[in-house]
C-alpha positions in Angstrom: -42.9 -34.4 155.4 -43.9 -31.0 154.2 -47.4 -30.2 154.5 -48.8 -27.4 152.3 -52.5 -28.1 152.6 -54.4 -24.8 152.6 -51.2 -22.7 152.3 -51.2 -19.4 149.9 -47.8 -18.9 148.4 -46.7 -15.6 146.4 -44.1 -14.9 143.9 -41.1 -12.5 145.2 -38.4 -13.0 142.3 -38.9 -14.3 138.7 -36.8 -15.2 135.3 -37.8 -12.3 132.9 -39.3 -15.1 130.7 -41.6 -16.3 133.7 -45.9 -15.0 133.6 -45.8 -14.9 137.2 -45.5 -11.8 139.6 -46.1 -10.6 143.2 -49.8 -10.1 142.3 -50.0 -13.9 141.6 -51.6 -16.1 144.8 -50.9 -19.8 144.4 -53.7 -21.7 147.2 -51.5 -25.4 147.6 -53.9 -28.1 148.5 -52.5 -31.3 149.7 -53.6 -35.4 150.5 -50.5 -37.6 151.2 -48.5 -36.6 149.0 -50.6 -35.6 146.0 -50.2 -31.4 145.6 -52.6 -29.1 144.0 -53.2 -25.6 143.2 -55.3 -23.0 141.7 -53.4 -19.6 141.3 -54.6 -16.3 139.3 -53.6 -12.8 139.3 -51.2 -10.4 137.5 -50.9 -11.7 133.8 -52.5 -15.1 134.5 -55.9 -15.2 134.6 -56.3 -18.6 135.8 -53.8 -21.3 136.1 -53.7 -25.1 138.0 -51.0 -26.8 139.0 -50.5 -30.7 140.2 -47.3 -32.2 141.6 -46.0 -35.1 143.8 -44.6 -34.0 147.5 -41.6 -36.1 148.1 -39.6 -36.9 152.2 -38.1 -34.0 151.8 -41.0 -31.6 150.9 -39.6 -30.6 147.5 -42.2 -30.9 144.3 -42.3 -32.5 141.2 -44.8 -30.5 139.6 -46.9 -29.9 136.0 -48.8 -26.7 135.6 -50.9 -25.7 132.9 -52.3 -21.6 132.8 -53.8 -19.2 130.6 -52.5 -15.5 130.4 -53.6 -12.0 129.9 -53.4 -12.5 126.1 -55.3 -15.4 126.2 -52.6 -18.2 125.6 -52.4 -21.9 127.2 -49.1 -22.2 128.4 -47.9 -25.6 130.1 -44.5 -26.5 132.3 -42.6 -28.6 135.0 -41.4 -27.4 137.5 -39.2 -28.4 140.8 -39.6 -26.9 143.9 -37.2 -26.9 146.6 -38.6 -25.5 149.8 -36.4 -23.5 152.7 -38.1 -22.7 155.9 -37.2 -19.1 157.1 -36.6 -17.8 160.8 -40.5 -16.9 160.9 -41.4 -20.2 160.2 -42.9 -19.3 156.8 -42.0 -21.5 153.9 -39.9 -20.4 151.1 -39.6 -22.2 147.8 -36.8 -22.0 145.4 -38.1 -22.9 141.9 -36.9 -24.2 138.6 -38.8 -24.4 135.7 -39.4 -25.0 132.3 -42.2 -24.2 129.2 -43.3 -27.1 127.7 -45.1 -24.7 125.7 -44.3 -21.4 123.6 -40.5 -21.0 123.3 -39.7 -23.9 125.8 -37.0 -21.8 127.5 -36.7 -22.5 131.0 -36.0 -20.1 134.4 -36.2 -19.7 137.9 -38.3 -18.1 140.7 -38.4 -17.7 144.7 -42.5 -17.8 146.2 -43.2 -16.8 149.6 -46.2 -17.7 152.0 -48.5 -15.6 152.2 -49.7 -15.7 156.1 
């Protein structure tokens, strides 16, 4: 199984309807297979995130955040993750808001080492 305990992730592509950006830092804490995360930067100002880890290290994830305009805005998402030739992880993302206009999108994150 994965393990993303204490790992920082950061966004490198987005959907145009996405809040999140390279200036975003995602902190992943993990216990068995129970994820969480804090994340802030860019246009969120503080956002959490908790999601189940499964064999194959993708997540089943809920994330609730608040933005530069000072909006709540809740989603799923599903990660899928890719580990590159540096041994850094790379996660493939799609999502949807199950907030605001409910549209959905996708997004690539990067660790951070």
């Amino acid at each position: 199984m994965f393990n993303y305990n204490d790992r920082r992730f950061r966004p490198v592509q987005n959907s145009a309807n996405g809040e999140t950006s390279a200036e975003t830092i995602f902190l992943y804490l993990q216990e068995g297979n129970i994820l969480t995360s804090t994340y802030s930067g860019g246009r969120i100002r503080q956002g959490h995130l908790i999601g189940l880890v499964d064999e194959k290290g993708c997540i089943d994830m809920r994330y609730h955040q608040v933005n530069d305009r000072g909006e709540m805005m809740t989603g799923t998402c599903r990660s899928v993750p890719e580990t590159m030739p540096n041994g850094r992880i790379r996660l493939h993302e799609s999502w949807q808001w199950t907030s605001g206009d409910k549209s959905s999108g996708s997004s690539v994150l990067e660790e951070v080492v």
